[in-house]
C-alpha positions as a Python dict, from the first residue, in 0.01 Angstrom:
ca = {
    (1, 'X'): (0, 0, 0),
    (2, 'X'): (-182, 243, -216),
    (3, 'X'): (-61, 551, -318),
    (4, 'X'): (-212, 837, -80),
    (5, 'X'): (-331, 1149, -160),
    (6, 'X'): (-52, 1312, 79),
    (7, 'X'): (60, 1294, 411),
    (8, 'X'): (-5, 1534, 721),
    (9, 'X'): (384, 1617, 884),
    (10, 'X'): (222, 1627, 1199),
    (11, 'X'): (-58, 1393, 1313),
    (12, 'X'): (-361, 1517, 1372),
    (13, 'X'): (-620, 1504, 1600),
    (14, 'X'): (-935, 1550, 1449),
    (15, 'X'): (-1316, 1478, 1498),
    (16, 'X'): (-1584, 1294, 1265),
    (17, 'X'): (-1828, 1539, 1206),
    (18, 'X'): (-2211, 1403, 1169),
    (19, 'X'): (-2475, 1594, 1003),
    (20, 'X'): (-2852, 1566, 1185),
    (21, 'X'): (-3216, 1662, 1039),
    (22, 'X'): (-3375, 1562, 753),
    (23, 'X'): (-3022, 1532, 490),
    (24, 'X'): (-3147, 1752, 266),
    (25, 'X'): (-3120, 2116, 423),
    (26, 'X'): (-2826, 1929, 559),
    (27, 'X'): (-2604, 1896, 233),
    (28, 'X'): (-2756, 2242, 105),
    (29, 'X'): (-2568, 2415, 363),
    (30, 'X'): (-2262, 2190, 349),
    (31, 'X'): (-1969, 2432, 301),
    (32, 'X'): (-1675, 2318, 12),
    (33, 'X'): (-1412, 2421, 274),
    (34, 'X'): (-1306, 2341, 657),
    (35, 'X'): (-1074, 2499, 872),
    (36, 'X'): (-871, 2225, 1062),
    (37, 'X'): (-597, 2381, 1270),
    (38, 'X'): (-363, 2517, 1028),
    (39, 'X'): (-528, 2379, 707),
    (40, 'X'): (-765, 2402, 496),
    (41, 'X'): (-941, 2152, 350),
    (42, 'X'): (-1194, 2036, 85),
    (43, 'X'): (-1472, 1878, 201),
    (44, 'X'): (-1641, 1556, 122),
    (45, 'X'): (-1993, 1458, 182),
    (46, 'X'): (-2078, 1121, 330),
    (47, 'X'): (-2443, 1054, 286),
    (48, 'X'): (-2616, 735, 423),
    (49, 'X'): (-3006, 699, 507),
    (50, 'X'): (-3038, 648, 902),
    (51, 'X'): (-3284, 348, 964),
    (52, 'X'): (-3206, 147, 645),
    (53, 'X'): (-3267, -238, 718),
    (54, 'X'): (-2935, -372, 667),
    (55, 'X'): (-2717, -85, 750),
    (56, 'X'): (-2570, 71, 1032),
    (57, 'X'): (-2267, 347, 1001),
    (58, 'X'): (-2062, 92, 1214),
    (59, 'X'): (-1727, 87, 1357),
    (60, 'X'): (-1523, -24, 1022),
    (61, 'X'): (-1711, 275, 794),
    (62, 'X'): (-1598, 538, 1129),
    (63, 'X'): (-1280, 408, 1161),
    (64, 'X'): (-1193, 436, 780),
    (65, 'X'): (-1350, 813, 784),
    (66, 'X'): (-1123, 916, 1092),
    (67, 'X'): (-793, 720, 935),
    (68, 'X'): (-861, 900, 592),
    (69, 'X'): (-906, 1247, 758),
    (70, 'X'): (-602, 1231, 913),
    (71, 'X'): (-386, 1040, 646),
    (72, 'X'): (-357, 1365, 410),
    (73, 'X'): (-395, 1719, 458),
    (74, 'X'): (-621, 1791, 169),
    (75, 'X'): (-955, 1673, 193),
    (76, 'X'): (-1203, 1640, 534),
    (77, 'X'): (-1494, 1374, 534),
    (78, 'X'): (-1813, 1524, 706),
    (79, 'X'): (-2118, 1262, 752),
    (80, 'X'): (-2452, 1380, 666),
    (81, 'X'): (-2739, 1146, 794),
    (82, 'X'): (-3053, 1157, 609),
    (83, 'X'): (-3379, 1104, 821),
    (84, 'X'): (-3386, 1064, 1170),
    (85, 'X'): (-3510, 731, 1294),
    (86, 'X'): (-3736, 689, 951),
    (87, 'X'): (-3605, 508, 600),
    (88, 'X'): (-3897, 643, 434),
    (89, 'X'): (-3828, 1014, 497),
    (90, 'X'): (-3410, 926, 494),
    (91, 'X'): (-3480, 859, 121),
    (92, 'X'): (-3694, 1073, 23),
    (93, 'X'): (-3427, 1378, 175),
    (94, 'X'): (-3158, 1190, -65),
    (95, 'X'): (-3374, 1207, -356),
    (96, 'X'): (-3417, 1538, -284),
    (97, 'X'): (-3081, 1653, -286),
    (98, 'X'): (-2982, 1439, -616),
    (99, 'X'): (-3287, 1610, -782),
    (100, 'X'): (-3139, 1965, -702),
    (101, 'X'): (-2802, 1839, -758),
    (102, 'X'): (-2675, 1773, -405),
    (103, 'X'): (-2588, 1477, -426),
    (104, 'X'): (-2267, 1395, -158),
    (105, 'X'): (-1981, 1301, -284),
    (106, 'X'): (-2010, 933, -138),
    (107, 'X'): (-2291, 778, -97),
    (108, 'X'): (-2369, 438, 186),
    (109, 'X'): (-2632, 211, -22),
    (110, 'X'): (-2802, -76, 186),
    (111, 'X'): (-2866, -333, -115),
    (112, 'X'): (-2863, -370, -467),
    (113, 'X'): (-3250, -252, -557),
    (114, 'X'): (-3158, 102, -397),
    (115, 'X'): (-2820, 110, -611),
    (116, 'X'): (-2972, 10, -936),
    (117, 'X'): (-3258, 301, -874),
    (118, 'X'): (-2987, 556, -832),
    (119, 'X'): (-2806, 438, -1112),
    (120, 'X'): (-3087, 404, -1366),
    (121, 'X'): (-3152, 741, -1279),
    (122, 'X'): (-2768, 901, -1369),
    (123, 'X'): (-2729, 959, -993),
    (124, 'X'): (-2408, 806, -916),
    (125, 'X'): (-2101, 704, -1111),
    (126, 'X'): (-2006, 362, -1302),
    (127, 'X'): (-1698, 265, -1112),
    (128, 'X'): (-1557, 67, -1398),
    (129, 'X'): (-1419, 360, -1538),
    (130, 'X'): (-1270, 453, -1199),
    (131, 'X'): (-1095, 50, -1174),
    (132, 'X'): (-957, 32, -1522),
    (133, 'X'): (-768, 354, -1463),
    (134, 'X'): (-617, 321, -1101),
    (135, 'X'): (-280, 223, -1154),
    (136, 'X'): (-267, -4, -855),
    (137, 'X'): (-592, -201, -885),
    (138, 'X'): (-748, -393, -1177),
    (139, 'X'): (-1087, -596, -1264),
    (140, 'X'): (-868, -925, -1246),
    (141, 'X'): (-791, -786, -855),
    (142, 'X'): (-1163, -892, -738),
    (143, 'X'): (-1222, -1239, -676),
    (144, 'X'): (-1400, -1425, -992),
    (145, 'X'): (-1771, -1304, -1018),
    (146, 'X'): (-1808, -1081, -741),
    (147, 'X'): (-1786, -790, -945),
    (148, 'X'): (-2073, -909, -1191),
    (149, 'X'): (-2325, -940, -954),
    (150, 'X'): (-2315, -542, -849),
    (151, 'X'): (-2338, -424, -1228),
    (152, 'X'): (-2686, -346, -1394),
    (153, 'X'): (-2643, -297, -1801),
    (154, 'X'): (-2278, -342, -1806),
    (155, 'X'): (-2228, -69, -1519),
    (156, 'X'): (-2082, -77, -1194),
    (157, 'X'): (-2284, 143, -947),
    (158, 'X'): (-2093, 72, -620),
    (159, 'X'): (-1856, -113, -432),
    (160, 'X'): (-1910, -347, -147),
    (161, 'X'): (-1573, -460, 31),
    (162, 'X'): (-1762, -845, 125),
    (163, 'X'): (-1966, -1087, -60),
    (164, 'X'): (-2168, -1416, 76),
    (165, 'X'): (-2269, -1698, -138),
    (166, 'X'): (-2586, -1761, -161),
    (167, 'X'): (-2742, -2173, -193),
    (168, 'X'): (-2950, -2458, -106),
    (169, 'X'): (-2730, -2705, 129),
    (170, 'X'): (-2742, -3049, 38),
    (171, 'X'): (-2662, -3314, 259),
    (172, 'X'): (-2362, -3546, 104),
    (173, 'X'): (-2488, -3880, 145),
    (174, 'X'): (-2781, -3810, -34),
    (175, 'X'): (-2717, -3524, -277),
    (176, 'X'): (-2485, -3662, -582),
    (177, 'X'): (-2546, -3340, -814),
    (178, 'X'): (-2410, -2997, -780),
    (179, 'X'): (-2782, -2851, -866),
    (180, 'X'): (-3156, -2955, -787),
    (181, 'X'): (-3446, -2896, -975),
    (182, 'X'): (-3756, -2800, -861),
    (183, 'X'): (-3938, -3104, -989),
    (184, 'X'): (-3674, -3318, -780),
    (185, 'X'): (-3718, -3091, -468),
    (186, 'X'): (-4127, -3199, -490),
    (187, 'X'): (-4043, -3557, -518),
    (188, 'X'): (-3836, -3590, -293),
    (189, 'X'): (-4067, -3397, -73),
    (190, 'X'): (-4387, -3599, -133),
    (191, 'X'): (-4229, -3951, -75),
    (192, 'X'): (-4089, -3808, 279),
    (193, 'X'): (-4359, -3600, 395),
    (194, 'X'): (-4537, -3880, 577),
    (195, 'X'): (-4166, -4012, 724),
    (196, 'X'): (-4085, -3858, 1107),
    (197, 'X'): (-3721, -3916, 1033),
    (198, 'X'): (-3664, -3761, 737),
    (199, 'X'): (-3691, -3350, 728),
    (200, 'X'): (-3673, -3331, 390),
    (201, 'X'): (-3609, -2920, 381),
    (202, 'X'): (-3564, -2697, 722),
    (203, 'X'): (-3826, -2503, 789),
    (204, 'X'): (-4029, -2512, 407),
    (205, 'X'): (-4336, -2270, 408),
    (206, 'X'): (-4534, -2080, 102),
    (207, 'X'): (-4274, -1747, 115),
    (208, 'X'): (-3945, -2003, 136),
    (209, 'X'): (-4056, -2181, -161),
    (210, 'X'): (-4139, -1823, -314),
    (211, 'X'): (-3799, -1664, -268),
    (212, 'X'): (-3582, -1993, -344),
    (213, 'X'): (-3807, -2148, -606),
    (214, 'X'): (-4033, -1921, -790),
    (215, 'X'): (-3839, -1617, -803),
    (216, 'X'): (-3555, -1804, -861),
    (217, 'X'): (-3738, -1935, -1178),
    (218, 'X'): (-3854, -1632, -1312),
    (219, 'X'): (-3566, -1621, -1617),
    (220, 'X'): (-3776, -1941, -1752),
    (221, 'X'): (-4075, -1796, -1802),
    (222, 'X'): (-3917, -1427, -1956),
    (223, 'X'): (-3725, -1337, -2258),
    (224, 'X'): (-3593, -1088, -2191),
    (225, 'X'): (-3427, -1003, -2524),
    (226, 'X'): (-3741, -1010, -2727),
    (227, 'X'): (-3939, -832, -2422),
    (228, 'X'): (-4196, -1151, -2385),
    (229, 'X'): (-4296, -1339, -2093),
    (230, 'X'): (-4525, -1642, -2044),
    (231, 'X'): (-4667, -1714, -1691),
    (232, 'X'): (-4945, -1915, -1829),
    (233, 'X'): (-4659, -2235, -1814),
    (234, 'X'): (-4785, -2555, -1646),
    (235, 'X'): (-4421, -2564, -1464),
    (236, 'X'): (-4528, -2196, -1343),
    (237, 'X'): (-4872, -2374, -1220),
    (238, 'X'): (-4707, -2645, -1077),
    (239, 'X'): (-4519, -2427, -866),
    (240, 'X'): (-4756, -2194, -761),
    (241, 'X'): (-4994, -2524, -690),
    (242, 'X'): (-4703, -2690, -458),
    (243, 'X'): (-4638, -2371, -272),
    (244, 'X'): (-4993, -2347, -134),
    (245, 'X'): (-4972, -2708, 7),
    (246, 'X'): (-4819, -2494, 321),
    (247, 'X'): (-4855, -2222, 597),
    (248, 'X'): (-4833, -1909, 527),
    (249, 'X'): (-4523, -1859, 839),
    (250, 'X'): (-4314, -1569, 703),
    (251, 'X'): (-4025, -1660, 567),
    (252, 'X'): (-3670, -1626, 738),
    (253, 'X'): (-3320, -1744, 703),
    (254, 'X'): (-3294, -2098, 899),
    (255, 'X'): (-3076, -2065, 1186),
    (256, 'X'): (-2834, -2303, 1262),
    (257, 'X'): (-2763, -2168, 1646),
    (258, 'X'): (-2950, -2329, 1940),
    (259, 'X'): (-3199, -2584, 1895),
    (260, 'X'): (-3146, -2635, 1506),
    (261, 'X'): (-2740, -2690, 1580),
    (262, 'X'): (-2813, -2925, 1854),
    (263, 'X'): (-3080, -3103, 1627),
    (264, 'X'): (-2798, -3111, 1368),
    (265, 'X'): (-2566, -3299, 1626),
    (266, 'X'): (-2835, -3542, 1709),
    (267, 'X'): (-2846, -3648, 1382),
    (268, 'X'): (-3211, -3557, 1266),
    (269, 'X'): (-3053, -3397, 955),
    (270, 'X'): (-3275, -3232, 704),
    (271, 'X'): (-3187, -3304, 340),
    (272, 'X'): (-3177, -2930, 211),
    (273, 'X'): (-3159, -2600, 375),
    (274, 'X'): (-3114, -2252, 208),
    (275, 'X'): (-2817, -2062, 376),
    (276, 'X'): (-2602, -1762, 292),
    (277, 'X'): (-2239, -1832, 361),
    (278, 'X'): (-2044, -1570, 474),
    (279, 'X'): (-1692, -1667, 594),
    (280, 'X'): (-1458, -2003, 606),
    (281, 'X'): (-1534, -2030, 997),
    (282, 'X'): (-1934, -2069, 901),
    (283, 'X'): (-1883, -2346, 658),
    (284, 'X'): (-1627, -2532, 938),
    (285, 'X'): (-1911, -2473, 1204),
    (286, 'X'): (-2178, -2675, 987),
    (287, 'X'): (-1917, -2953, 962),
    (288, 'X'): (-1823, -2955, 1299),
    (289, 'X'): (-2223, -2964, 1417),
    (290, 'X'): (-2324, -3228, 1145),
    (291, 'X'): (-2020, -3389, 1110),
    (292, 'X'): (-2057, -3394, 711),
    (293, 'X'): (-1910, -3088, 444),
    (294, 'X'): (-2211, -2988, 319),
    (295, 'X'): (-2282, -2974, -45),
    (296, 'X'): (-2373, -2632, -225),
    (297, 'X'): (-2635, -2675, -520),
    (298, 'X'): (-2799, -2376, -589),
    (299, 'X'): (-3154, -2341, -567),
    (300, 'X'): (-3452, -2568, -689),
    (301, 'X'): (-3545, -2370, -1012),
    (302, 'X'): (-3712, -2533, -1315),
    (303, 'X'): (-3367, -2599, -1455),
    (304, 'X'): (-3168, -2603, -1130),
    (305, 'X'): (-2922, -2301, -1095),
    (306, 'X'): (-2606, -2235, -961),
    (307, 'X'): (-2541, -2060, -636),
    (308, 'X'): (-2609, -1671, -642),
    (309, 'X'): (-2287, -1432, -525),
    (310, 'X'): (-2480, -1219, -258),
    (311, 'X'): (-2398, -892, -8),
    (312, 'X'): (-2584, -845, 237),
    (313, 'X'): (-2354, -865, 539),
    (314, 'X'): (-2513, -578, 799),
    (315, 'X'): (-2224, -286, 841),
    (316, 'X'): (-2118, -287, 491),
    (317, 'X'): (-2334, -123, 271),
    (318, 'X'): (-2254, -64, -127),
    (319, 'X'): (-1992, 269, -140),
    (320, 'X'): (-2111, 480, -457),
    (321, 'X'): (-2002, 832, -621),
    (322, 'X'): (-2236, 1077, -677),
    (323, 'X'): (-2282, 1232, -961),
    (324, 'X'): (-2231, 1608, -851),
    (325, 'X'): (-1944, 1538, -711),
    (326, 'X'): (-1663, 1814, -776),
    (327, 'X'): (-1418, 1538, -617),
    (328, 'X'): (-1435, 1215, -796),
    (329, 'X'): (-1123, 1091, -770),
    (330, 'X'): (-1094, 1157, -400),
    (331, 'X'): (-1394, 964, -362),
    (332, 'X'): (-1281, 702, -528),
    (333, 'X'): (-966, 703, -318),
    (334, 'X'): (-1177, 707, 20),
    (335, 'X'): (-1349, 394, -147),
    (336, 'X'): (-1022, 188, -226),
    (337, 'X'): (-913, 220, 121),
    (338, 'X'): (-1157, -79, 172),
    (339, 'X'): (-985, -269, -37),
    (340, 'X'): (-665, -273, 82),
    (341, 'X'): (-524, -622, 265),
    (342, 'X'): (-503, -448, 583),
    (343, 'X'): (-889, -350, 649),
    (344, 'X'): (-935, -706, 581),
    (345, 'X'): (-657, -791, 823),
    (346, 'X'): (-764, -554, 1073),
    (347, 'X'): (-1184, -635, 1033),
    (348, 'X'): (-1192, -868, 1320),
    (349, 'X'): (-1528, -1045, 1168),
    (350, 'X'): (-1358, -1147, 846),
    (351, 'X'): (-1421, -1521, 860),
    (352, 'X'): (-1713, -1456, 1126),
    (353, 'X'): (-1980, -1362, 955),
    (354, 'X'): (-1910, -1055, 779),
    (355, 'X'): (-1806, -1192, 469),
    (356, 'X'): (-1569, -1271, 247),
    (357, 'X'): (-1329, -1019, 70),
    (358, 'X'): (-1379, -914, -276),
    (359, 'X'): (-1012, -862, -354),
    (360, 'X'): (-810, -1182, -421),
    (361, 'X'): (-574, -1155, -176),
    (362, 'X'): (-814, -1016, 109),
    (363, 'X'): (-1006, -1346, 13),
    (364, 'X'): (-637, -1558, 33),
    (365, 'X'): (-544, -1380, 341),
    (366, 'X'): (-838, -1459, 525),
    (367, 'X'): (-870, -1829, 377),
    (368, 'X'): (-474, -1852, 511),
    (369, 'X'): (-589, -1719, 825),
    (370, 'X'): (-887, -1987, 858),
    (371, 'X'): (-647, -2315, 770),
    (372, 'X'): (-416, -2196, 1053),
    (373, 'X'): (-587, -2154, 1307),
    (374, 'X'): (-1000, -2165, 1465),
    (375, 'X'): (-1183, -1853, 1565),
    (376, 'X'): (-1343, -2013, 1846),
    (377, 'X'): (-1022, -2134, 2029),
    (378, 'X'): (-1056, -2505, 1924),
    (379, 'X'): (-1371, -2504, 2141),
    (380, 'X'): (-1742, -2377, 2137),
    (381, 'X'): (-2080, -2481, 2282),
    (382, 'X'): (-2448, -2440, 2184),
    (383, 'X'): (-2779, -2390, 2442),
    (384, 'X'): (-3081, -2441, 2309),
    (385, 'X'): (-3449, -2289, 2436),
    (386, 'X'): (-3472, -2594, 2696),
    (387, 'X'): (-3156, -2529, 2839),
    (388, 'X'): (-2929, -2795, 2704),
    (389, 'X'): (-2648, -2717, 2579),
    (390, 'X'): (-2366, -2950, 2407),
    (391, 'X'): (-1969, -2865, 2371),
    (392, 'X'): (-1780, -2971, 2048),
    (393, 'X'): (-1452, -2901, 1949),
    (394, 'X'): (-1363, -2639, 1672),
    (395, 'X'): (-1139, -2731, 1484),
    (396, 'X'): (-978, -2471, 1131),
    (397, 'X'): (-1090, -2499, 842),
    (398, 'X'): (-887, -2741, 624),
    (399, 'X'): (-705, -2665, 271),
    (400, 'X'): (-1019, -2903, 161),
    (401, 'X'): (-1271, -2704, 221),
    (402, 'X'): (-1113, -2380, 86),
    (403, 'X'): (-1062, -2553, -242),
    (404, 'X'): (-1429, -2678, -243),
    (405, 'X'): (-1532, -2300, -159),
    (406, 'X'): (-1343, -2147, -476),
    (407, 'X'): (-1466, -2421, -682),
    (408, 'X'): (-1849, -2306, -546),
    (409, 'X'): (-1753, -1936, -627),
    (410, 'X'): (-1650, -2029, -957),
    (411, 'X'): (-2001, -2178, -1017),
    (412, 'X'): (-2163, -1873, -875),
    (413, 'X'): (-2346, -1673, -1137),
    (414, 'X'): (-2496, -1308, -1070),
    (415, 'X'): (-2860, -1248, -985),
    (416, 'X'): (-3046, -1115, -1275),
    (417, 'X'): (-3293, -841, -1191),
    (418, 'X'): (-3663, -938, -1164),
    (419, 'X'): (-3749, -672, -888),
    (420, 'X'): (-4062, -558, -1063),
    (421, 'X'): (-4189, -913, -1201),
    (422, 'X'): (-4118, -1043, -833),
    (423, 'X'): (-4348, -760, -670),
    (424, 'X'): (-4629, -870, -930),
    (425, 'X'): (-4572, -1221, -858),
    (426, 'X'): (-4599, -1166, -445),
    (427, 'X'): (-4879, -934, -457),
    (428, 'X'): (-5108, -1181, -695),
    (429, 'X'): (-5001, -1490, -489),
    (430, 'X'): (-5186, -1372, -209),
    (431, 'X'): (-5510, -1362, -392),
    (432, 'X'): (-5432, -1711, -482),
    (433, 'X'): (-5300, -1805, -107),
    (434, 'X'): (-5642, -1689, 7),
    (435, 'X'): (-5888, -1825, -186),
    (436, 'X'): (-5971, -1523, -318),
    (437, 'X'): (-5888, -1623, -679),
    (438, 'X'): (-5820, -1943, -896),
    (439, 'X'): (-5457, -2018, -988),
    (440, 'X'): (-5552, -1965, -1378),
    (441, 'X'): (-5661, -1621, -1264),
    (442, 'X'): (-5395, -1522, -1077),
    (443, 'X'): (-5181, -1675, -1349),
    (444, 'X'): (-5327, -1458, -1623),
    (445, 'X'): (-5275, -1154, -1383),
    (446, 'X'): (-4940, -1192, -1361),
    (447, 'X'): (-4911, -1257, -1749),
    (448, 'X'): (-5113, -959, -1835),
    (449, 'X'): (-4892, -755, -1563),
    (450, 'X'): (-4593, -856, -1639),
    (451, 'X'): (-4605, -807, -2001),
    (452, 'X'): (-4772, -469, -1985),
    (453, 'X'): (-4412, -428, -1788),
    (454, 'X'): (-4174, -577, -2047),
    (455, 'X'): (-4355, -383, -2293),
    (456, 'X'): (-4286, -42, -2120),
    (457, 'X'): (-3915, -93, -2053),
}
């Protein structure tokens, strides 16, 4: 239990107040004090951009602003929603405000590119500082990794209660190595591509080997430390050669509901297929389809690397300080309340798709939870786009397959940043997709490009 900032005598019934409009007029106007019955309170600002892809002020983020309102009698959370309907103007209303130093107190960030930009630009706080001096939380309280993947330069920007790992699925009989290179992906590939019974990898297309292969790869081709880069490498060709061998489908996550789950309890298999995991119950649902515990290895880089700690569970955004904040620490206490065991214990899609918790024991309370008993009831049933549908027990998730999770985890490394190298990279390909340029030339593009970057950072 952590300690609160103090108690109301009498409970009370209050109200979660949303802003409207365009955010920035919004938090101009926002006054330091409310009036709530008998008491007056500070208030703090909490911003979020309405529209953003993979977030949505959902019940949990509510429910946590109403308990904290009424859990102490000396601050008062009012939401202010920047944009209305539009990401593009919900943004550009936050940068507004942080330029005339506005910014609210706590911030709702929908991924990681968004919370690096704020915090390259001094907008919101490092949180380390915030962790090493809490007296009831510590770095060693966040399950192994997690934490590394949300810094940038040593810093941590925000907070995201849930994490998802992020990796190539291999299937058991086949796979004998924890990773796969991108040279054995190809192989494997060409001697298969003429064989009807063997899917080699679900649903492979240009932008799938683009995200999971090239991007993936970009740390071979830059140094990073000496601010050099060399796209003109005939693994860089190769790859960019092997990815137009396909269509040009967009790329998406490969579902394993309906006709790809009932395919998977037929037995056509494919070898590989790129999944986030985000909960115990997920990785019991494969095994339960396929009948095999799937194997994690990564993704098909030149060197083969490990799986990639990921957040991007919809509903819980990255929680961040801002910088003008007059009320840091009360931020940060609003933050830690989504840490503690019981919003893990109380988030009804812990082990469902949500995610898994960052703290150590969220993550053991929710593995315990899985081992004892299924989700689903013991029982579950998939219907496909023809109409057939096929029953199969569900059975929990076994002390096995917890083990082989933490063991994943531990070989989970963070993503390094490539956001601006990646953008060159998808933009040139196109030209090269098209027919519009030669490989060499869009090769030397990207080289001249991405140097020109590296050289301005």
């Amino acid at each position: 239990m952590r300690k609160k900032i103090g108690y109301l005598t009498t409970l009370l019934c209050l109200f979660l107040l949303t802003g409207c409009g365009n955010g920035a007029s919004e938090a101009a106007t926002q006054p330091d004090k409310v009036q709530t019955q008998d008491t007056e309170r500070t208030v703090l600002t909490f911003g979020y951009i309405d529209s953003s892809p993979d977030l949505d002020l959902d019940s949990n983020i509510n429910e946590r602003i109403v308990t904290f309102n009424k859990g102490q009698d000396k601050y008062f959370i009012e939401v202010i929603k920047y944009g209305e309907g539009s990401y593009k103007d919900g943004l550009n209303a936050l940068n507004a405000d942080i330029s005339a130093k506005k910014t609210p107190d706590i911030i709702a960030i929908d991924g990681k590119s968004l919370l690096w930009q704020l915090g390259n630009k001094g907008a919101i706080e490092d949180l380390y500082p915030y962790i090493d001096q809490d007296e009831e939380l510590s770095r060693e309280d966040f399950v192994e990794n997690t934490l590394a993947n949300f810094e940038r330069d040593g810093k941590l920007y925000g907070m995201n209660p849930f994490f998802s790992i992020s990796s190539i699925y291999g299937d058991p009989d086949i796979m004998t190595s924890d990773k796969i290179t991108f040279q054995e992906l190809k192989t494997m590939y060409e001697e298969n591509k003429d064989n009807d019974e063997m899917l080699v990898y679900n649903g492979l297309n240009r932008h799938q080997l683009l995200v999971t292969c090239i991007y993936k790869s970009i740390s071979s081709f830059v140094d990073k430390e000496n601010g050099k880069c060399n796209f003109m490498d005939e693994r860089f060709r190769e790859m960019l050669e092997f990815s137009k061998e396909f269509d040009d489908t967009p790329y998406s996550d490969v579902s394993f509901d309906s006709e790809n789950s009932i395919r998977l309890m037929e037995g056509t298999l494919p070898l590989f297929t790129d999944r986030e995991l985000n909960g115990f119950e997920q990785y019991t649902h494969y095994r339960e389809l396929s009948g095999k515990s799937w194997v994690f290895m990564g993704f098909p880089t030149v060197d083969g690397c490990n799986p990639k700690i990921t957040t991007k569970a919809i509903g819980a955004p990255f929680l961040a300080i801002g910088r003008d904040s007059k009320n840091k620490e009360a931020a940060w206490e609003f933050i830690c309340t989504f840490l503690e065991d019981k919003f893990f214990l109380a988030n009804k899609d812990v082990n469902r798709g949500k995610g898994f918790p960052i703290t150590v024991s969220g993550f053991e309370r929710a593995a315990q939870r899985a081992v004892q008993t299924s989700l689903s009831n013991g029982e579950a049933s998939i219907t496909d786009d023809m109409g057939r549908t096929i029953s199969y027990s569900m059975e929990p998730t076994t002390e096995e397959e917890v083990a082989y999770i933490k063991e994943v985890i531990s070989r989970c490394r963070p993503e390094e940043n490539y956001d601006e190298i990646e953008n060159i990279i998808s933009e040139e390909i196109l030209n090269y997709w098209n027919d519009t340029k030669s490989v060499e030339e869009v090769m030397e593009i990207i080289q001249n490009r991405a140097q020109l970057y590296l050289d301005e950072q």
